[in-house]
BAPA-121328 format. One record per residue (C-alpha): x, y, z; residue in one letter. Coordinates in steps of 0.02 Angstrom, whole numbers, padded with zeros to 5 digits, always signed. Each point is the difference from the previous one (the first is absolute). Example, Ala and Ser with C-alpha at 12.3 -4.5 7.8 and 13.67 -1.06 7.14 Angstrom:
2
+00615-00225+00390A +00069+00172-00033S 
//
This chain:
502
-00780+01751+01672X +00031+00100+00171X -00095+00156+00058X +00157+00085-00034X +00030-00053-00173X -00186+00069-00050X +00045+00167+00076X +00150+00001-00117X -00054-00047-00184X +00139-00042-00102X +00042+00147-00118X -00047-00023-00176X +00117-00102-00066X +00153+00102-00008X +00120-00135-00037X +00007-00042-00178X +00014+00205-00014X +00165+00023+00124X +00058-00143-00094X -00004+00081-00163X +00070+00154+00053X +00148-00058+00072X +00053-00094-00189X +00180+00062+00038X +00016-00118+00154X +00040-00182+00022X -00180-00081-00032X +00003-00102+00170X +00049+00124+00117X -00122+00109-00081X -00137-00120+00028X +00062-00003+00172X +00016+00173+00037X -00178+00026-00065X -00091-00152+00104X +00090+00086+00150X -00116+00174-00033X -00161-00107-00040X +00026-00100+00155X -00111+00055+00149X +00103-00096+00121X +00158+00116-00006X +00146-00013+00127X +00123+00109+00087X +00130+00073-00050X +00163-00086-00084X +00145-00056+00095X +00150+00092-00008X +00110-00169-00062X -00141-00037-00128X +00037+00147-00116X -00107+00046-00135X +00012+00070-00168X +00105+00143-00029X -00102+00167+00007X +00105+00090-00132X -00048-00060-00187X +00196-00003-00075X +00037-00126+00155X -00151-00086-00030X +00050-00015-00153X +00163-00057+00012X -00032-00147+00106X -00134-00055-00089X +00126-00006-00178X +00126-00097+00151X -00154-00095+00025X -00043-00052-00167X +00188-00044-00034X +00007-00114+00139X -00152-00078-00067X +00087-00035-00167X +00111-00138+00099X -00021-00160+00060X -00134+00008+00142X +00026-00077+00185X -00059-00177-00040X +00085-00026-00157X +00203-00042+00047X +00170-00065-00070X +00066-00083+00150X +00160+00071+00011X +00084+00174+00074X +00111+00036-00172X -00090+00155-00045X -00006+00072+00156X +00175-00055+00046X +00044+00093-00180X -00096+00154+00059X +00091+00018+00138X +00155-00030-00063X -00006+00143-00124X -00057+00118+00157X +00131-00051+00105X -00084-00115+00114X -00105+00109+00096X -00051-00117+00107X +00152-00041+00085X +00023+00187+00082X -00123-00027+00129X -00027-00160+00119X -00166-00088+00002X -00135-00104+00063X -00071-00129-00136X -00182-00074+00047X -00063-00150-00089X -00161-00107+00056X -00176-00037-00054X -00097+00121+00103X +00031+00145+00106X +00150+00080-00090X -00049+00166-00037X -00084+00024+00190X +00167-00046+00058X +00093+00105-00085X -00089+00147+00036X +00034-00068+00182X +00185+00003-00016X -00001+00151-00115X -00079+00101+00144X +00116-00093+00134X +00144+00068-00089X -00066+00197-00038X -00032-00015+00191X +00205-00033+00029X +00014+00136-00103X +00050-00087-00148X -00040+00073-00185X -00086-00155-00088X -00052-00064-00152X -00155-00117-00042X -00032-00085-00148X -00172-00110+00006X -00119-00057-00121X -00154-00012-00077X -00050+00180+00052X -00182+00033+00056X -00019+00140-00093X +00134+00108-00067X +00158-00089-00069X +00083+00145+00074X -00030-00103+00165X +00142-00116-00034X +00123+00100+00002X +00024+00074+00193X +00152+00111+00070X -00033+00049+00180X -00166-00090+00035X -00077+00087-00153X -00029-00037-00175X +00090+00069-00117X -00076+00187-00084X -00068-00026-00176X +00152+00107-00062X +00144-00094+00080X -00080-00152-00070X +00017+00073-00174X +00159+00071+00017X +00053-00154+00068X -00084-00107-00150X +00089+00140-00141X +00169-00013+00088X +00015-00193-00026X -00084-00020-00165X +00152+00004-00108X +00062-00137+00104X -00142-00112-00023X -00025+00034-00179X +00187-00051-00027X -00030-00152+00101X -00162-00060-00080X +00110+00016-00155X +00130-00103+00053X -00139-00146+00065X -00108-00113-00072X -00132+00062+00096X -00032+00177+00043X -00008+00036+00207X -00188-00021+00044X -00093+00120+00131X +00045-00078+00161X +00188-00018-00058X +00006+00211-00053X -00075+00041+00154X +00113-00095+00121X +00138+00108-00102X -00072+00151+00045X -00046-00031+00187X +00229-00045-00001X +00027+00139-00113X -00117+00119+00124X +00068-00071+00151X +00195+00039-00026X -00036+00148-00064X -00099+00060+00144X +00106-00096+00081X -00075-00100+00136X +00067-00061+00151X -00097-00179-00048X -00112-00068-00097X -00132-00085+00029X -00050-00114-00145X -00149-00125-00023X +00023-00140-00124X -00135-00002-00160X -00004-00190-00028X +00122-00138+00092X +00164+00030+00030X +00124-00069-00106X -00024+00063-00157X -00116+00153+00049X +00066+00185-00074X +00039+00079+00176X +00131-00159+00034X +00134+00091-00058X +00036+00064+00167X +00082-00059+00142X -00107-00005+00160X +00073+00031+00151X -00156-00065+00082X -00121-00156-00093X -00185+00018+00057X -00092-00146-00019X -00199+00037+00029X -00104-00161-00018X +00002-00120-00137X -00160-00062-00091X -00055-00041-00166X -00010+00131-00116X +00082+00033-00178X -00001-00209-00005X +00013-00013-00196X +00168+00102+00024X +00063-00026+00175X -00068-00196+00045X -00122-00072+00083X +00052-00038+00160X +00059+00131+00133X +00171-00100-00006X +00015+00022-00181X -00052+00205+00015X +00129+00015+00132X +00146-00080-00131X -00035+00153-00097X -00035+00139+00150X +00161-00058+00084X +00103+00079-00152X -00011+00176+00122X +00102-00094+00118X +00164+00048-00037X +00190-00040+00087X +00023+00056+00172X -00159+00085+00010X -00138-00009+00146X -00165-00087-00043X -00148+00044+00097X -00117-00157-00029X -00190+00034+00052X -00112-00166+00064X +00022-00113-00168X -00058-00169-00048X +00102-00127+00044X +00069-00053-00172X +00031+00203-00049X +00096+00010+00157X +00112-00158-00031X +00054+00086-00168X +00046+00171+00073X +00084-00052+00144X +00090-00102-00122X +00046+00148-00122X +00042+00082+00152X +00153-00124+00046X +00047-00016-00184X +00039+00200-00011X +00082+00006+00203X -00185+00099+00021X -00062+00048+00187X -00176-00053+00035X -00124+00073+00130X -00174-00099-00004X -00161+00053+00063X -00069-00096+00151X +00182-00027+00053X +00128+00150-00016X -00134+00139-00011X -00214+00010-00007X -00122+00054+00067X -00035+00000+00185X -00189+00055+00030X -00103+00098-00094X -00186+00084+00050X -00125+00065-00121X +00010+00210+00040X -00095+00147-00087X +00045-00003-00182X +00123-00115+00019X +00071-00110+00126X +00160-00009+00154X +00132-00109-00018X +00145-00068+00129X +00139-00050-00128X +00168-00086+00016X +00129+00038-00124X +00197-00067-00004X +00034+00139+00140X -00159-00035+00111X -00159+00024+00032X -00102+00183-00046X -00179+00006+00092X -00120+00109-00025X +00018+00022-00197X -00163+00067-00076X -00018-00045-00198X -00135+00096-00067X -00050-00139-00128X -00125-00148+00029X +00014-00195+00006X +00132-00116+00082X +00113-00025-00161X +00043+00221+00019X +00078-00078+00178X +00086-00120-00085X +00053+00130-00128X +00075+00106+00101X +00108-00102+00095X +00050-00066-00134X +00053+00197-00060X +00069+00019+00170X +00123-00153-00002X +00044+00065-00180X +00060+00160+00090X +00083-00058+00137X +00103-00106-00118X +00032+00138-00111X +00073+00089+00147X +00077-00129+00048X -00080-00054+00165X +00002-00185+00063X +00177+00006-00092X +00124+00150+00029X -00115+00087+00136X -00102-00089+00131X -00100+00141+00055X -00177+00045-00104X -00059+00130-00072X -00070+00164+00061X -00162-00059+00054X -00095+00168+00012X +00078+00008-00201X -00087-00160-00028X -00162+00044+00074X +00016+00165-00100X +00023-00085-00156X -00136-00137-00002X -00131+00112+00071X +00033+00114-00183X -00010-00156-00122X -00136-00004-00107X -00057-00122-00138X -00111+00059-00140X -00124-00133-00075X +00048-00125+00141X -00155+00008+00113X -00018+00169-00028X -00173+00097+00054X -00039+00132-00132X -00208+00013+00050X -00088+00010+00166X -00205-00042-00011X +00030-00137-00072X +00164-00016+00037X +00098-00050-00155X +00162-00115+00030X +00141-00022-00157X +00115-00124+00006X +00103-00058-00153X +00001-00200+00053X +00031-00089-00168X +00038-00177+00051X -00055-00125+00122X +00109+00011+00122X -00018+00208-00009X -00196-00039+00016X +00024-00102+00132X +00089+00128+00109X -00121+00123-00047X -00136-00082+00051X +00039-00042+00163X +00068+00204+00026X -00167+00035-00045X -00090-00112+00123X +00108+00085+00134X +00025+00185-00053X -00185+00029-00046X -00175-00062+00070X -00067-00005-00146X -00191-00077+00010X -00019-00001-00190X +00140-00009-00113X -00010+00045-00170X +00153-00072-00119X +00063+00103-00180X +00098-00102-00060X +00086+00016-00190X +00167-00105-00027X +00114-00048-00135X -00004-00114-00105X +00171-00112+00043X -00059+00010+00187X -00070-00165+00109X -00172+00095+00004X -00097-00154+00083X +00132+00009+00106X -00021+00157+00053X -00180+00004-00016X -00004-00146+00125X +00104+00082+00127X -00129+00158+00007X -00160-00112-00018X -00067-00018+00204X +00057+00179+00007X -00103+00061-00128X -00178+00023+00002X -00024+00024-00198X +00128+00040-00111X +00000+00132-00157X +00107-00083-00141X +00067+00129-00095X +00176+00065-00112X +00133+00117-00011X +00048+00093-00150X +00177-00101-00014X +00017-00111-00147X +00055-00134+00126X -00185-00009+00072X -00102-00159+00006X -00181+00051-00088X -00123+00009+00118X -00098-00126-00050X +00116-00121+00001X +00045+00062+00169X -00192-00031+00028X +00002-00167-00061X +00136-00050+00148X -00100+00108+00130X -00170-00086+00002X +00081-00150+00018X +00107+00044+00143X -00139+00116+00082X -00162-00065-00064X -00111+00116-00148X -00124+00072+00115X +00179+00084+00079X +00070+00062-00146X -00024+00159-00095X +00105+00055-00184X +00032+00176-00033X +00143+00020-00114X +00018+00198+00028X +00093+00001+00138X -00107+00167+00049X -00152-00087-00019X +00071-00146+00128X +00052+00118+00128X -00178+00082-00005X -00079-00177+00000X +00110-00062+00139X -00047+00166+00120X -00173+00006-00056X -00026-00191+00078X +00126+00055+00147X -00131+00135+00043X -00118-00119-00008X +00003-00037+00164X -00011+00165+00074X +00107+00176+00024X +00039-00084+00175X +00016-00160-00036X +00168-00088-00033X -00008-00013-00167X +00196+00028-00089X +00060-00047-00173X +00164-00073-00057X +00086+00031-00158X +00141-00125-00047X +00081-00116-00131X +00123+00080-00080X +00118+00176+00016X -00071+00079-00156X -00184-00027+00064X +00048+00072+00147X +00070+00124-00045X -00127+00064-00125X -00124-00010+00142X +00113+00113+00092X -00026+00129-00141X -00186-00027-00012X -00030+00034+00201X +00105+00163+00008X +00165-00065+00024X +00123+00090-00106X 
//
């Protein structure tokens, strides 16, 4: 242990008793909530699109019964391929979804940065929007945005209690009831028109085709890179993934393809001339230009349909955020309808405005100086990968400690080998979700990627934060010792709650 950790004993075991006062409360967040008091290694405060629990008990309350409905349903991984309910849904509300245009983002990796990207490019036009993403860090509130913010606790209720009757007669009328995803993506429509929005902005939860937000009709396709993930549902071979992600291309629509494999390319561009689609490519129509590492972030020179916009500052790490956000910015510009009915680009002070406000909780986020604690919710290989190599050029790190607890249906040696000659030793460890590979199976993968005298298994989540900054210190209060703290959205978002944030 460090100098400093002796100075501070750890207070006599307070945890079991916060628990057990709090018996009224969902049992994880509780634990949560209570490591985050016990934890000597506390962070700053939240961030204001990372909201918290309510403060007043009847809205707690409320959500939390919205909550535990939700959780009654089919979760995210289990799925009926097919948009019927949600196509009934919004039938009996009167198609919601058609009284607002949209942008419709599909990929592997990188859709919810980008969104947020084109969700502040559009505020910054002055343009009301709506985002729905998904998972959520930490608040399900989260995925519900109007205006670059997440929803308040009590529109999200209201919203869920003025649609019920409408999904109870539908799950009446089906042979299966709508599941979670499926109930939210009818309230994010429902809570968009009503708003209304000038556009929303709306992230796909699993392929394309048969996903529940496909019921709209975007005027804009984003396509952020295609890798494996979801194989037992989607395929197992980027070409096969992008049959299914190319179901958000729709008829006379722009697609805005980021860098691809070849074979996912072939099959857009394909889809693309089937429905009389437009297609701008990355490397070709639009991309990035140049890009230098700045302070907390780095500059970019893009070119978009209408140009070229220098001196861009993104205030987000690593070089697939540059690729990101021209990406966002070509999604724009089409949406506007630059390149096509107007040839000059947009507002470039606007631009610079807009990127320099984005901000993306849980992806590469610092939430501790001395040691400085990274989060980033990398989940798959190819997510890892990118990570990785932000790390090795955002931080100079001299010891770097991994946390790493993932699920269960992941490629964790996957992932585990893309982080391996980053990290010095790696903390094995789980999240609360039911979805959560144990530990020690976790373990077992680990030592054979990283070797046993590199691996260390603390299944309190808590306890692997404190192991992973107690070896991070090791080196020294000056030293350049910094811990990272990926693998999935849920674990990184619990470790959020556990260093102060939110």
């Amino acid at each position: 242990m460090s100098e400093r950790s002796e100075q501070q004993p750890e207070p006599i075991d307070p945890f079991e008793e916060i628990i057990a006062a709090e018996t009224d409360r969902d049992p994880d967040l509780a634990v949560i909530e209570a490591g985050s008091r016990t934890l000597r290694a506390q962070g700053g405060a939240p961030e204001a699109d990372v909201p918290s629990r309510p403060t007043d008990p009847a809205v707690d309350k409320a959500l939390r019964e919205v909550e535990t409905e939700l959780a009654t349903r089919w979760g995210e991984t289990k799925l009926e391929p097919s948009v019927r309910r949600i196509a009934a849904l919004m039938d009996i509300l009167g198609e919601p979804q058609r009284s607002y245009p949209s942008i419709h983002i599909t990929g592997t990796n990188g859709k919810t940065s980008t969104a947020r990207m084109i969700e502040a490019l559009l505020g910054a036009f002055e343009l009301r929007t709506g985002r729905y993403t998904s998972p959520h860090v930490q608040s399900i509130t989260e995925r519900i945005s109007l205006d670059g913010a997440p929803i308040s606790a009590e529109r999200f209720i209201e919203t869920f209690e003025d649609i019920k009757p409408y999904i109870e007669m539908v799950d009446s009328q089906q042979e299966y009831r709508l599941s979670f995803f499926e109930v939210l993506t009818g309230m994010a429509y429902a809570a968009f028109a009503d708003a209304p929005v000038d556009v929303a902005v709306v992230e796909v939860g699993m392929g394309g085709t048969w996903d529940a937000t496909n019921v709209i009709d975007g005027d804009v396709a984003v396509v952020t890179p295609i890798d494996l993930d979801h194989t037992d549902r989607l395929g197992t071979t980027p070409a096969e993934i992008a049959v299914e992600k190319a179901g958000v291309v729709k008829q006379d629509a722009t697609v805005i393809l980021a860098q691809q494999p070849v074979d996912a390319a072939q099959v857009m561009l394909k889809k693309a001339v089937e429905v009389d689609a437009t297609v701008a490519r990355e490397g070709l129509e639009f991309g990035v230009v140049s890009r230098q590492v700045a302070v907390g972030g780095q500059m970019l020179t893009l070119r978009g349909l209408g140009g070229e916009y220098p001196g861009v500052y993104l205030a987000l790490h690593g070089p697939y955020q540059a690729h990101n956000a021209a990406v966002a910015l070509a999604a724009v510009e089409a949406f506007f309808g630059v390149g096509s009915q107007r040839p000059e680009p947009l507002d470039l002070d606007t631009v610079r405005k807009a990127f320099a406000a984005v901000s993306a909780p849980g992806r590469l986020e610092v939430v501790r100086r001395s040691p400085t604690v990274v989060l980033d919710a990398a989940h798959n290989p190819a997510g890892a990968r990118a990570t990785a190599e932000a790390v090795g050029e955002a931080f100079d790190f001299s010891r770097l400690i991994g946390v790493v607890g993932a699920s269960g249906d992941k490629n964790v040696r996957g992932l585990l080998e893309a982080f391996e000659p980053i990290f010095a030793e790696v903390v094995i460890t789980q999240n609360s979700s039911h979805r959560a590979m144990d530990a020690d199976e976790l373990a077992g993968i680990a030592v054979e990627v990283f070797g046993e005298e590199r691996v260390q298994v603390e299944p309190r989540l808590p306890d692997a934060l404190e192991a992973a900054i107690t070896l991070a210190e090791e080196e020294g209060e000056f030293a350049g010792g910094g811990v990272l703290v990926t693998g999935s959205v849920i674990t990184v978002g619990e470790a959020r709650l556990l260093l102060g944030k939110g």
